[in-house]
N, CA, C and O of each residue as an XYZ file, in Angstrom:
208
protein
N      -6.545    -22.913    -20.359
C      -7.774    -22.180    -20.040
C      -7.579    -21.189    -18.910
O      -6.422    -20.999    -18.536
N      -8.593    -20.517    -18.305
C      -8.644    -19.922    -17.055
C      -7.720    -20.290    -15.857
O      -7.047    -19.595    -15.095
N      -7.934    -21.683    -15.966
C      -6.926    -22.345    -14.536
C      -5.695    -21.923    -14.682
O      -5.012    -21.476    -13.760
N      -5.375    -22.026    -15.723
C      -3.853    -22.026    -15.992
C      -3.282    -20.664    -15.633
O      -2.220    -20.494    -15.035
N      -4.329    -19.451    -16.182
C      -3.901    -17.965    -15.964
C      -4.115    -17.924    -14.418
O      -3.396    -17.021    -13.991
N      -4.764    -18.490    -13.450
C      -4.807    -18.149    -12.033
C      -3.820    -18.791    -11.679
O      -3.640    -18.333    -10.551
N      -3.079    -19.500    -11.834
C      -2.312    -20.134    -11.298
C      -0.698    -19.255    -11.761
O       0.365    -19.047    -11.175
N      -1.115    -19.014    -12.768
C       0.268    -18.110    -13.254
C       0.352    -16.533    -12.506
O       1.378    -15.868    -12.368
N      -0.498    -16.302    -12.242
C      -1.330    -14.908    -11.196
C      -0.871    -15.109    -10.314
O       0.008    -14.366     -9.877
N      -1.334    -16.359     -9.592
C      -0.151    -16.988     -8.059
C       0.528    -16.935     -7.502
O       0.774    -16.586     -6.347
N       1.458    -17.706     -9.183
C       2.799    -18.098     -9.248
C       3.519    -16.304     -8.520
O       4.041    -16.212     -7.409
N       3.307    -14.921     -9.659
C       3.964    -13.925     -9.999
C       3.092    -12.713     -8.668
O       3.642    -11.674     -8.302
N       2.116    -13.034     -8.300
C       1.339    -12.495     -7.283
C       2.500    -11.817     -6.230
O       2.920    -10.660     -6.277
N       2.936    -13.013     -5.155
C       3.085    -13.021     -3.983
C       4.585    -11.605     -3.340
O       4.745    -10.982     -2.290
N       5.367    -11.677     -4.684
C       6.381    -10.307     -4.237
C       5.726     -8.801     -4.069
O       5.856     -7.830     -3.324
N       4.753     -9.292     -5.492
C       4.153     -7.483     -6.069
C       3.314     -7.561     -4.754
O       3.236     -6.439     -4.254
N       2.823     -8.278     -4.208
C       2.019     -7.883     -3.356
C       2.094     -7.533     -1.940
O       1.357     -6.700     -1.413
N       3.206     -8.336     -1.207
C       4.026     -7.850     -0.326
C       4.794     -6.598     -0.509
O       5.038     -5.996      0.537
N       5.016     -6.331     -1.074
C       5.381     -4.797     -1.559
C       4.884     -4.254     -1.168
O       5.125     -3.627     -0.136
N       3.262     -4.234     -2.290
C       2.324     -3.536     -1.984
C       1.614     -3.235     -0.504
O       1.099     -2.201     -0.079
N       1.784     -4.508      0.096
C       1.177     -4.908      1.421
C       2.297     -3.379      2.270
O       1.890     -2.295      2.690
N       3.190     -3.728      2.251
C       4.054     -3.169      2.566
C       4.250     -1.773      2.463
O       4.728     -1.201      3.443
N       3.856     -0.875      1.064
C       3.949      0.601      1.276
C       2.320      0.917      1.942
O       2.029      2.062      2.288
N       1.541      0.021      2.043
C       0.664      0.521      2.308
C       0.563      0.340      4.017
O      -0.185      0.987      4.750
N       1.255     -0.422      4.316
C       1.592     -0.469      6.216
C       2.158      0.480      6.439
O       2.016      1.053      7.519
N       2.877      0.879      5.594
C       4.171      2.550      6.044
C       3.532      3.399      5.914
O       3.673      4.322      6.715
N       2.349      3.533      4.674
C       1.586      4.845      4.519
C       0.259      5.003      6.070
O      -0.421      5.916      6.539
N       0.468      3.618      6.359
C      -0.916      4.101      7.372
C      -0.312      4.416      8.454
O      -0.731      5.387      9.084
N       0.759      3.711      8.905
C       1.538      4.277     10.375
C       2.057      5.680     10.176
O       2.240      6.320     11.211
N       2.402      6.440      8.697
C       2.723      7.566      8.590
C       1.990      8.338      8.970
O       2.287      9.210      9.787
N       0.963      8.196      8.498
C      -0.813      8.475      8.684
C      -1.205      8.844     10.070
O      -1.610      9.911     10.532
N      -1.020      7.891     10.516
C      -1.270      7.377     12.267
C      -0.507      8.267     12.927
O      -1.006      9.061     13.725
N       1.062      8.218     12.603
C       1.829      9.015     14.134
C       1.509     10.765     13.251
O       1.915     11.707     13.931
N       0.876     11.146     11.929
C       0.730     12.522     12.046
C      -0.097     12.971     12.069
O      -0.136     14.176     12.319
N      -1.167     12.276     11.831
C      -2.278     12.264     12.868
C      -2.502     12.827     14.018
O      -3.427     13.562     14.363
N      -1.270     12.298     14.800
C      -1.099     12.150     16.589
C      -0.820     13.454     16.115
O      -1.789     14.184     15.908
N       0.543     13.971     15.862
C       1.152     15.161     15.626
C       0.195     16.267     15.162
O      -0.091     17.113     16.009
N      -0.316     16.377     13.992
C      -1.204     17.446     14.025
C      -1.729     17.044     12.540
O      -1.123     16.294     11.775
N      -3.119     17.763     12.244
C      -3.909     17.334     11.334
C      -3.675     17.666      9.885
O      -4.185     17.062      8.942
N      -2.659     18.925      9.787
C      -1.930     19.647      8.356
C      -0.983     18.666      8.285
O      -0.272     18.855      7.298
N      -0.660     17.670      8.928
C       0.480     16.636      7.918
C      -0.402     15.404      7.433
O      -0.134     14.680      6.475
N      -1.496     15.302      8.270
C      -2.179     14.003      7.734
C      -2.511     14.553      6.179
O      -2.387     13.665      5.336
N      -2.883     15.775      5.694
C      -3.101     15.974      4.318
C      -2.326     15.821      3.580
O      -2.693     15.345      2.505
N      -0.977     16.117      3.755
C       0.135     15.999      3.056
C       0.292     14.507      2.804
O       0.252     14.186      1.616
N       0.407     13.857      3.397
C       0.543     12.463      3.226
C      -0.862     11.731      2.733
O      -0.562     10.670      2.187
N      -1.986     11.900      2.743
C      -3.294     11.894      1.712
C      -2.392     11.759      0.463
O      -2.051     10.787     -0.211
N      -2.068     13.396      0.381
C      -1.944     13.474     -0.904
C      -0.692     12.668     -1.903
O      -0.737     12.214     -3.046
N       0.616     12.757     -0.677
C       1.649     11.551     -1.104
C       1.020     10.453     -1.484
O       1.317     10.119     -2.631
N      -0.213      9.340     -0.612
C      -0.251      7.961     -0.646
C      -0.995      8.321     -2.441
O      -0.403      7.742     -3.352
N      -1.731      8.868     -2.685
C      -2.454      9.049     -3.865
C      -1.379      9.063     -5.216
O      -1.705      8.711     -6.350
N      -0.104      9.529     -4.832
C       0.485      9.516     -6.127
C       1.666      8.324     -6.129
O       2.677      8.176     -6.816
N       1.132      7.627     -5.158
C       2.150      6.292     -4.462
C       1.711      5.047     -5.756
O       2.188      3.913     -5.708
């Protein structure tokens, strides 16, 4: 039943998602220090994380 598919979700979850966890920590500190730097790179990288 249901149980069985959440548990198999679980099981296969935890890499894809650290990954995920993961480009998305790099995209925000990218974010963050160009930010600092100036506001024409924060777009550029908008537009990178979008096709990420």
């Amino acid at each position: 039943g249901t149980g069985e598919t959440v548990t198999i979700v679980v099981q296969y979850k935890p890499e894809d998602y650290n990954r995920f966890e993961a480009k998305i920590h790099d995209l925000k500190q990218q974010m963050l220090q160009q930010t600092m730097s100036t506001g024409t790179l924060m777009r550029t990288s908008q537009k990178k994380s979008l096709y990420v």
